[in-house]
C-alpha positions as CSV (number, residue, x, y, z in Angstrom):
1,X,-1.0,-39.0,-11.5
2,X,1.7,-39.7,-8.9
3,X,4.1,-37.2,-10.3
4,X,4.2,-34.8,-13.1
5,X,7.4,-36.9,-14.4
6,X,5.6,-39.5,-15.1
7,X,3.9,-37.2,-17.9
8,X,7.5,-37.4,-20.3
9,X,7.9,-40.5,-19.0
10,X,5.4,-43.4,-19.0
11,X,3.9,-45.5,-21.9
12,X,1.7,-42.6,-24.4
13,X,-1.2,-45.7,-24.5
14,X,-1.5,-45.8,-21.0
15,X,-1.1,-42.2,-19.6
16,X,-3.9,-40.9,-22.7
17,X,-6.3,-43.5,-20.7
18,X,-5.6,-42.6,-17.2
19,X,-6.3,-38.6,-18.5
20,X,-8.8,-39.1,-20.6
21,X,-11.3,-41.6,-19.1
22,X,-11.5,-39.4,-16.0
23,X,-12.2,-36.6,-18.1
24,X,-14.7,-38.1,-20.2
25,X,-16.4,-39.8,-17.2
26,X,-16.4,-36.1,-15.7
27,X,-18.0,-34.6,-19.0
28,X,-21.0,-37.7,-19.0
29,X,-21.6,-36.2,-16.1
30,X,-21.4,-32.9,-16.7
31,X,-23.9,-33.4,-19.6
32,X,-26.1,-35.4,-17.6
33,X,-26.4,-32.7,-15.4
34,X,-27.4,-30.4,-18.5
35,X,-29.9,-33.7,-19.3
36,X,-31.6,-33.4,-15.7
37,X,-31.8,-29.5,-16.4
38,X,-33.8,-30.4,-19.8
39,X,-36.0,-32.8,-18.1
40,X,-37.4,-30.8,-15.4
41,X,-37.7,-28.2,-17.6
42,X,-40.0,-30.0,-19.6
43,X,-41.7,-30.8,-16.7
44,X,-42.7,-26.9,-16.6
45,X,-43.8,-26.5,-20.2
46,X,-42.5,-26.4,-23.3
47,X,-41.6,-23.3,-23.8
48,X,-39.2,-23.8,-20.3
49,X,-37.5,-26.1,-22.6
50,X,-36.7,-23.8,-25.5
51,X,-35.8,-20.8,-22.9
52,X,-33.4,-23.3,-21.2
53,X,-31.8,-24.1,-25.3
54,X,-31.5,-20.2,-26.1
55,X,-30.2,-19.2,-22.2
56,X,-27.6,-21.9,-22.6
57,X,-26.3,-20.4,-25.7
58,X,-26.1,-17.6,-24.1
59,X,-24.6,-18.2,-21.2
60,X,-21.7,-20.3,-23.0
61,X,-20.9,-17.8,-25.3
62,X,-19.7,-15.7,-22.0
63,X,-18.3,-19.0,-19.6
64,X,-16.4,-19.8,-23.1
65,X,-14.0,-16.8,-22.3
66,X,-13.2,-18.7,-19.4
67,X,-12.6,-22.0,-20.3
68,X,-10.2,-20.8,-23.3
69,X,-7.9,-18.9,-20.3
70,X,-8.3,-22.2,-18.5
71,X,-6.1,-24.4,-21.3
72,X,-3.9,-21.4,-21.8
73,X,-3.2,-21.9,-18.2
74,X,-2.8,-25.3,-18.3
75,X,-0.4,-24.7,-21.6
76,X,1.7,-23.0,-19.8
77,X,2.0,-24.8,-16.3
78,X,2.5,-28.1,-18.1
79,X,5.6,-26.3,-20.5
80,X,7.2,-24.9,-17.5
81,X,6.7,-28.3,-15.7
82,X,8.2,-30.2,-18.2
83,X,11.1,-27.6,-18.2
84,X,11.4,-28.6,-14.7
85,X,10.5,-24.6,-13.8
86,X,9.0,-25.1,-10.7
87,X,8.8,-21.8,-9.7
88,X,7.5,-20.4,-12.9
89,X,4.5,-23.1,-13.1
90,X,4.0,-21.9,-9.0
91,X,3.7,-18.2,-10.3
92,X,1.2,-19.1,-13.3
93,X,-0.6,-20.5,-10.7
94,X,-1.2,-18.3,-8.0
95,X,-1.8,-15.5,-10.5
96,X,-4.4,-17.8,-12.9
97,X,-6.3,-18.0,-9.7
98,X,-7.4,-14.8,-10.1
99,X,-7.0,-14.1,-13.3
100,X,-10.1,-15.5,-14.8
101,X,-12.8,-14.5,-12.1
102,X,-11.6,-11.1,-12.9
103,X,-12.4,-11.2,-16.4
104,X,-15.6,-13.0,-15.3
105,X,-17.2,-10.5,-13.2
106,X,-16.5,-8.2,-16.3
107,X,-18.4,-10.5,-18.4
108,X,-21.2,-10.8,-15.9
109,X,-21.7,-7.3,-16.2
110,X,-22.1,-7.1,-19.6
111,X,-24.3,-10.3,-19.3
112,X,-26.7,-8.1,-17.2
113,X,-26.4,-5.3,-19.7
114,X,-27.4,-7.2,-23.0
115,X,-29.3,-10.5,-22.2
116,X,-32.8,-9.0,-22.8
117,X,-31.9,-7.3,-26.1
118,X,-30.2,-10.6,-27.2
119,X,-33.3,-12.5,-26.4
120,X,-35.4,-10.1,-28.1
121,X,-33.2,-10.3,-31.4
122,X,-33.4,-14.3,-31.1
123,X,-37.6,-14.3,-31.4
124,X,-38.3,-14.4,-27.7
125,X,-41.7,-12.3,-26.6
126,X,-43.9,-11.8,-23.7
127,X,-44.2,-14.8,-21.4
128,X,-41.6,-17.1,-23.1
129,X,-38.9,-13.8,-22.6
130,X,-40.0,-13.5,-18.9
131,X,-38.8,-17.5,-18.7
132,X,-35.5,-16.6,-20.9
133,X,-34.5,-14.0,-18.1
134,X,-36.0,-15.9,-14.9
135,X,-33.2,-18.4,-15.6
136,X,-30.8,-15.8,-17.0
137,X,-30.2,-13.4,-14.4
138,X,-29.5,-16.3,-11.9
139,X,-27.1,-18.1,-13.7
140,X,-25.0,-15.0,-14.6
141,X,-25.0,-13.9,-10.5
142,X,-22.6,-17.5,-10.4
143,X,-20.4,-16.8,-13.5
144,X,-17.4,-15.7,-11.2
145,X,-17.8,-19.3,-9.5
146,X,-17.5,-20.9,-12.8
147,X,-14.7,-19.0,-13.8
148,X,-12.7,-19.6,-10.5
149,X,-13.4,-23.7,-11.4
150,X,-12.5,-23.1,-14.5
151,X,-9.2,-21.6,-13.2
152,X,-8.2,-23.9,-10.0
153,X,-8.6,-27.0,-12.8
154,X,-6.3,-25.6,-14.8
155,X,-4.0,-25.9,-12.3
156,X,-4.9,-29.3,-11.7
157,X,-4.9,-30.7,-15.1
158,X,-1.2,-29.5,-16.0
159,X,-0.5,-31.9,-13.4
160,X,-2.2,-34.8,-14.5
161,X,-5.5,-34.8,-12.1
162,X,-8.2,-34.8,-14.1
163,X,-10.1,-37.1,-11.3
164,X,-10.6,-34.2,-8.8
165,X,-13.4,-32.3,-11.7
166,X,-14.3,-35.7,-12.2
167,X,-15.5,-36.1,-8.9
168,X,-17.2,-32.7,-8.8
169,X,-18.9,-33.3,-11.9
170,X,-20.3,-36.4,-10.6
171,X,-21.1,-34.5,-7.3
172,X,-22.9,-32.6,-9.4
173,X,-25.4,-34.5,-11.4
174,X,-26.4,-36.2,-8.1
175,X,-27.2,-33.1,-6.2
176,X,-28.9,-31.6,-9.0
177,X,-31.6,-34.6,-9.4
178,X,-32.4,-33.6,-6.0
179,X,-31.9,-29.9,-5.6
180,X,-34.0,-29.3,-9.0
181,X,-37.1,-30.3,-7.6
182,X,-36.7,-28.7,-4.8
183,X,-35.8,-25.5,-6.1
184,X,-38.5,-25.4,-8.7
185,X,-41.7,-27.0,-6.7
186,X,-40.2,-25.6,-3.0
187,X,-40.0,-27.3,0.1
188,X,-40.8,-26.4,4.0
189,X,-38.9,-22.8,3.9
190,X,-37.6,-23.1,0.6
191,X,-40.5,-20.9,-1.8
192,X,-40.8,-21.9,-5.5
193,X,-39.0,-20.5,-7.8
194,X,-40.3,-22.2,-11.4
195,X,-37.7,-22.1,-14.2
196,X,-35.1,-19.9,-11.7
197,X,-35.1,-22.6,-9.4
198,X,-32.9,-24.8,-11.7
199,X,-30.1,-21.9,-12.4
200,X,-29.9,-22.0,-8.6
201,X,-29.3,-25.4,-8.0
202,X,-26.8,-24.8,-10.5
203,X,-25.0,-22.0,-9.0
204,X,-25.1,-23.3,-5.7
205,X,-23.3,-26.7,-7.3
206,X,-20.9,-24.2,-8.2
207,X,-19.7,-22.7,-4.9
208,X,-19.2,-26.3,-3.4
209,X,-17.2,-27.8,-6.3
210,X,-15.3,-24.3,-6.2
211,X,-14.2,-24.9,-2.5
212,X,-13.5,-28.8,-3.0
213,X,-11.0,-28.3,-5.6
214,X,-9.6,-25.6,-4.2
215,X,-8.9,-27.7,-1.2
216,X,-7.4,-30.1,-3.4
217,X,-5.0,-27.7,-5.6
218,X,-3.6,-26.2,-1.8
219,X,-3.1,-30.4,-1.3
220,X,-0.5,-30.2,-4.6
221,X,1.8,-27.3,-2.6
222,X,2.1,-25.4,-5.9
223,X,0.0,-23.2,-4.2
224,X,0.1,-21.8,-1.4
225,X,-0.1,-19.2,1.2
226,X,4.0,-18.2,2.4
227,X,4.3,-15.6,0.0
228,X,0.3,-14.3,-0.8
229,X,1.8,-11.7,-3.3
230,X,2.1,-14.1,-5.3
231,X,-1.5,-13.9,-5.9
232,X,-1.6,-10.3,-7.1
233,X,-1.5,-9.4,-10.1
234,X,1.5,-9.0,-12.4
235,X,1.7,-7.4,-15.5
236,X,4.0,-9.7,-17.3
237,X,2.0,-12.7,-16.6
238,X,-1.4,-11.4,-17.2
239,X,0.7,-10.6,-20.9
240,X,1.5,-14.0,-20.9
241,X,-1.9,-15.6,-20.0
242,X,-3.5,-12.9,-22.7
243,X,-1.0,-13.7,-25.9
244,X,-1.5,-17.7,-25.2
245,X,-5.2,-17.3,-24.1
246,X,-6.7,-14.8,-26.0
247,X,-6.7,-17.1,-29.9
248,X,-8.1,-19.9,-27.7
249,X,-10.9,-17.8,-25.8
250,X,-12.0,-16.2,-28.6
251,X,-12.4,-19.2,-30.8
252,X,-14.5,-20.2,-27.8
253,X,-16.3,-17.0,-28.1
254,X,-16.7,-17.8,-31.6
255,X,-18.3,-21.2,-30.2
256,X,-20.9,-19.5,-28.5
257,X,-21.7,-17.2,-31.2
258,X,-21.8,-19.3,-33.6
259,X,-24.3,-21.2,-31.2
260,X,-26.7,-17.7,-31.4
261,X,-26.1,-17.8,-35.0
262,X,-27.5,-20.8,-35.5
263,X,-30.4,-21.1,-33.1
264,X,-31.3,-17.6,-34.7
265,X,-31.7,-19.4,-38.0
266,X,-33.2,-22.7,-36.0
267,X,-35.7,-20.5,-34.3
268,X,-37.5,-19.1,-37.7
269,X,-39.4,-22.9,-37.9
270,X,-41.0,-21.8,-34.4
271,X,-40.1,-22.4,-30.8
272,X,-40.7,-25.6,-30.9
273,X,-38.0,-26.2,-33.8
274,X,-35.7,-24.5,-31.0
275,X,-36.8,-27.1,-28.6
276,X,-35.9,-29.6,-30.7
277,X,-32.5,-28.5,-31.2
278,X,-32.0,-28.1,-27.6
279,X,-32.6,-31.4,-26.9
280,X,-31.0,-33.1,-30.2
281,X,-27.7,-30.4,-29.1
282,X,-27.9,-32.0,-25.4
283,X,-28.0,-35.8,-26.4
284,X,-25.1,-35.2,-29.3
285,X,-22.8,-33.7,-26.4
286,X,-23.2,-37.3,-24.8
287,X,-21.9,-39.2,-27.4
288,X,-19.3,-36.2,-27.5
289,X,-17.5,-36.7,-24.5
290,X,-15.0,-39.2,-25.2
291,X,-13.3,-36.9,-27.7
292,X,-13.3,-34.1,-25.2
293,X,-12.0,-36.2,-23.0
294,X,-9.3,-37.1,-25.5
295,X,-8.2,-33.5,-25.7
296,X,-7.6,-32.9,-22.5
297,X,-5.3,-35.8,-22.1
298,X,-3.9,-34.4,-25.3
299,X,-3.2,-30.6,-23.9
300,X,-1.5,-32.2,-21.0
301,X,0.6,-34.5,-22.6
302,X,1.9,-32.5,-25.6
303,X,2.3,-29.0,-23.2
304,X,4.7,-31.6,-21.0
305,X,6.3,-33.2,-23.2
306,X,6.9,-30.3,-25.9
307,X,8.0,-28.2,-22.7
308,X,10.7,-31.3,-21.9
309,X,11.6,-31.6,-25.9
310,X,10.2,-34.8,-26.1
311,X,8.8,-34.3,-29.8
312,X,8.3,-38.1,-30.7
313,X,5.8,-38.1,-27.6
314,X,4.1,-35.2,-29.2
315,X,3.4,-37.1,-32.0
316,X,2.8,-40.5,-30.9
317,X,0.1,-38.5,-28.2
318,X,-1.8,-37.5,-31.4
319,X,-1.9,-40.0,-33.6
320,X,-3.2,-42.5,-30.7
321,X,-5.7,-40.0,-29.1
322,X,-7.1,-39.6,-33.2
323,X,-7.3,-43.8,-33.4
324,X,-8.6,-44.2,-30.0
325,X,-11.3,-41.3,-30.9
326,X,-12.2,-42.6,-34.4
327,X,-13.2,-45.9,-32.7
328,X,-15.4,-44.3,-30.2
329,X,-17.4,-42.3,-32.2
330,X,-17.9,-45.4,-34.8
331,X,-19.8,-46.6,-31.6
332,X,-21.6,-43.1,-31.4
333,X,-22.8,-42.9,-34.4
334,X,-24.3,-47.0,-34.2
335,X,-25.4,-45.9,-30.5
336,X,-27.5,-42.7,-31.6
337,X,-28.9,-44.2,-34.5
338,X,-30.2,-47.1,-32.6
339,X,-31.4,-45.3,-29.4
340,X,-31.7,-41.7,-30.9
341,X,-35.5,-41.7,-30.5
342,X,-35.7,-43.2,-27.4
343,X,-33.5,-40.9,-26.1
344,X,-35.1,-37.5,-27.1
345,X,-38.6,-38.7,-26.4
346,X,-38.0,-38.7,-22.9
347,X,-37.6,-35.0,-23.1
348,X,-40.9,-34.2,-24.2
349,X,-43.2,-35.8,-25.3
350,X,-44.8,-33.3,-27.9
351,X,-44.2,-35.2,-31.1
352,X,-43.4,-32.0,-33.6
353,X,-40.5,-31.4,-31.3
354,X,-39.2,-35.1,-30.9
355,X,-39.2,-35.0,-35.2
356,X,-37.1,-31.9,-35.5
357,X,-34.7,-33.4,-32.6
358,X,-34.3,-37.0,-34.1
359,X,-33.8,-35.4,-37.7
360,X,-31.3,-33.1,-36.5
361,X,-29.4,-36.2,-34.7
362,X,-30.0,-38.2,-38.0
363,X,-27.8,-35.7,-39.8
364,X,-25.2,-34.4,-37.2
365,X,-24.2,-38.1,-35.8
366,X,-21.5,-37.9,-39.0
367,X,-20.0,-34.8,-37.7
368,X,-18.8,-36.7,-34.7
369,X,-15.2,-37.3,-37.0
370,X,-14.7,-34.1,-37.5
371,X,-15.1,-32.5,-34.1
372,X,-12.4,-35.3,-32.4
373,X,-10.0,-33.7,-35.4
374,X,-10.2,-30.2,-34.2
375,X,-10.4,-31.6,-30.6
376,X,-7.5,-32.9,-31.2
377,X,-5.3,-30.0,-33.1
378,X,-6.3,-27.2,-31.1
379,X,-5.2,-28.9,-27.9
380,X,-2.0,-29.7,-30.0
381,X,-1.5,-26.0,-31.1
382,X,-2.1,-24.9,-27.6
383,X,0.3,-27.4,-26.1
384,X,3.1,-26.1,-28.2
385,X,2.1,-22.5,-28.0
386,X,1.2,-21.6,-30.9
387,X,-2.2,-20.8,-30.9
388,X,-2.9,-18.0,-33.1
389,X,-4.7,-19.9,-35.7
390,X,-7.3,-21.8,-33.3
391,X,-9.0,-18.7,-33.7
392,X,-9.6,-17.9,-37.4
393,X,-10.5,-21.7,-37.8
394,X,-13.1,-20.7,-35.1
395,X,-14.1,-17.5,-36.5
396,X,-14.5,-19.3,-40.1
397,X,-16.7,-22.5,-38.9
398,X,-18.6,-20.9,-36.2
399,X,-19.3,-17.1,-37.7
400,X,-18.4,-16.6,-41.3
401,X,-19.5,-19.9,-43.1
402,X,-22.3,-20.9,-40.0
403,X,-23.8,-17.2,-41.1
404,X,-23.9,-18.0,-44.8
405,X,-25.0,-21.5,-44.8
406,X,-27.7,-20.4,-42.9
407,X,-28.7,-17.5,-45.3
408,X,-28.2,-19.2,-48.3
409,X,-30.5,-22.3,-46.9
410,X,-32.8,-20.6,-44.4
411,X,-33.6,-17.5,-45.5
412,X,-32.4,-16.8,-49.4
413,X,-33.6,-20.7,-50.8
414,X,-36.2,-21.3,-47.4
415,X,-35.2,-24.8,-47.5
416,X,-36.1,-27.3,-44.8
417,X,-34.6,-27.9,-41.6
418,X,-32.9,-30.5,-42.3
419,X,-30.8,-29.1,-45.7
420,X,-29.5,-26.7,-42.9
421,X,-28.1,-29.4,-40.9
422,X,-26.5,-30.8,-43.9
423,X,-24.8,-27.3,-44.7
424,X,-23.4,-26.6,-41.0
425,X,-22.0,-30.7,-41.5
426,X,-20.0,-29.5,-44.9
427,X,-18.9,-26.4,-43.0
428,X,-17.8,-28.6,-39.6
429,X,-15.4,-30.7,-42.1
430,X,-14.0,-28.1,-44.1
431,X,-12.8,-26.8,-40.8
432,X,-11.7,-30.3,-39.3
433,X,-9.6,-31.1,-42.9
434,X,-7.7,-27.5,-42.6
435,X,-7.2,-27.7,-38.8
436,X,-5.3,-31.3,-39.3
437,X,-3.3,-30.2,-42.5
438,X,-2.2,-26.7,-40.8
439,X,-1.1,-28.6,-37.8
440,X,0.9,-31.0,-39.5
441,X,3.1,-28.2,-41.2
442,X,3.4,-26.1,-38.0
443,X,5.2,-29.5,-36.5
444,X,7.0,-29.8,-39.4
445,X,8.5,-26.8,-39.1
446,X,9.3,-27.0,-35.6
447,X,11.3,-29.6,-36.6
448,X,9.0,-32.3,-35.0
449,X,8.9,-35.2,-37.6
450,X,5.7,-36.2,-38.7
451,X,4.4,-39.6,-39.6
């Protein structure tokens, strides 16, 4: 993006592609990278696999904090942008730098604290909880690098560059297909570190995007070095980032609880049930991506152009990011049933674990609808600041209802599998139908006509 006018001002059509494709082309990536991560995990052993599945829920549970601050951030740079504040997006700036590694080291503490009792409560024993905490421990050392990405793209992304994590999440797959093996088998000086070897790679990936996008921020001058106070914390702002971040972090909390939740129920089949997920989980995300993508270029657009007054470009934003979505996951859906199998079998090649993945993908392809919907709204209700309610529709689809479908079909009528992934797709819905209804009234009542 050449300027951040151009946000209030160019064709909706044509700005929602130049965001979005970047983004989603950044998130293929990104979940390619997780894809890698899979495969040379199964390279290990089965079991690697299913520690890799339960860490990841895990660890996304606590990065989630972090990448809730990061659209609040982004919320609130692109309103004060579009209010031509310059100064006031500069400030949110400097201070988001900051702000989220801060909370980030507090969350790797507690990460360091709790990880083996977690593990313990989600089935894992012996050997297979060594694996769990091999790859643990190493990830969580680089959580204040993901948060500080998570923050400087923020940043970036109120302004309309979504190419620069594009470009580090493509960096990234790359040097992880070569720093994987490398890390895990070991190489001239470099020992072997097994299992730990790939949370490495991963945290080393980390500190090099960090400093590349950092580089390119400094390159936008709305941040900068003349007045370094700037950087310090201020107890108005951190308010600020807090009352707009705090709904949106904790439905992503919620996210990665609701993850625990439901690999606690997956896991009473057996590991290799929770192997299956994994890998079913991993593929889905792929098919995922365009609709994250799609909200992206939604938060940026509606936090501009609510922030400018601009309310028919609010609406025309959403409605075309929902028709542009609802194609592309028509094509998911086709894609996954067609290739589905393929796909997971590449992953391992134990034939128990490739049924429960392809019967979970079977199911949850349909959900794809659903998920661009609430996409879509919560980066809406961010964008106009009102995002109180992202998390009780978090809290209800990810905690309350995941918990009781999975009592009611796991444990109280001991179904199978598979009447569990037909529950949590009932739940997902439910959520999607009140997310799109409550965020056509709040519009309504801030006057915005709705189509």
């Amino acid at each position: 993006m050449k300027n951040t006018q151009e946000l209030t001002t160019k064709e909706i059509p044509t700005l929602i592609k130049q965001l979005a494709i970047p983004a989603s082309t950044g998130m293929f990536f990104n979940t390619m990278y997780n894809v890698v991560d899979t495969f040379y995990a199964g390279l290990i052993s089965t079991q690697a696999v299913a520690a890799l599945s339960l860490s990841f829920m895990l660890f996304f549970m606590i990065v989630a904090l972090g990448y809730g601050f990061s659209s609040a951030i982004t919320a609130l740079i692109g309103n004060a942008l579009g209010k031509n504040k310059h100064l006031l997006a500069s400030i949110y700036a400097h201070k988001g730098i900051l702000f989220i590694p801060l909370i980030g080291l507090l969350l790797m503490l507690a990460g360091f604290l709790t990880s083996k009792e977690v593990f313990l409560l989600l089935g894992a024993k012996q050997n297979y909880l060594q694996i769990c905490l091999d790859y643990m421990y190493v990830l969580l050392a680089g959580i204040p690098f993901f948060m500080a990405n998570f923050s400087l793209n923020a940043i970036l992304v109120a302004k309309g560059d979504t190419k620069t994590y594009r470009n580090t999440l493509i960096f990234g797959f790359f040097a992880n297909l070569v720093l994987n093996p490398l890390f895990i088998y070991g190489f001239l000086f470099i020992p072997s570190m097994g299992i730990s070897g790939i949370a490495f790679a991963t945290v080393l990936i980390q500190i090099i995007n960090m400093l590349y996008i950092f580089k390119k921020v400094l390159n936008t001058k709305i941040v900068h070095f003349e007045k370094p106070y700037y950087f310090l914390p201020q107890k108005k702002i951190y308010k600020d980032f807090l009352i707009q971040g705090f709904p949106s972090s904790l439905n992503m909390l919620t996210m990665g609880i609701g993850s625990l939740i439901l690999t606690y129920f997956v896991a009473t089949y057996g590991y290799k049930a929770v192997a299956g997920y994994g890998i079913g989980f991993r593929v889905e995300q792929i098919m995922l991506l365009p609709a994250l993508g799609l909200s992206t270029a939604v938060l940026t657009l509606v936090s501009n152009n609510y922030g400018a007054k601009k309310y028919d470009r609010v609406i025309e934003t959403i409605y075309t990011a929902l028709k542009y979505g609802f194609f592309l996951c028509s094509f998911g859906i086709v894609f996954l049933y067609t290739f589905g199998k393929l796909i997971v079998s590449q992953f391992d090649k134990d034939t128990e674990v490739i049924a429960y993945a392809t019967g979970y993908l079977a199911i949850e392809v349909w959900i794809f609808f659903a998920f661009l919907t609430l996409f879509v709204c919560v980066s809406t209700l961010q964008g106009i600041k009102k995002p109180k309610m992202i998390f009780y529709i978090g809290l209800y689809r990810q905690i309350v209802a995941k918990y009781l479908v999975g009592f009611i079909i796991v444990i109280y009528l001991n179904l199978e599998i598979q009447y569990l992934w037909i529950g949590i797709l009932i739940m997902i819905y439910s959520a999607a139908i009140f997310a799109f209804f409550y965020t056509r009234k709040v519009l309504k009542q801030l006057h915005i006509k709705v189509v």
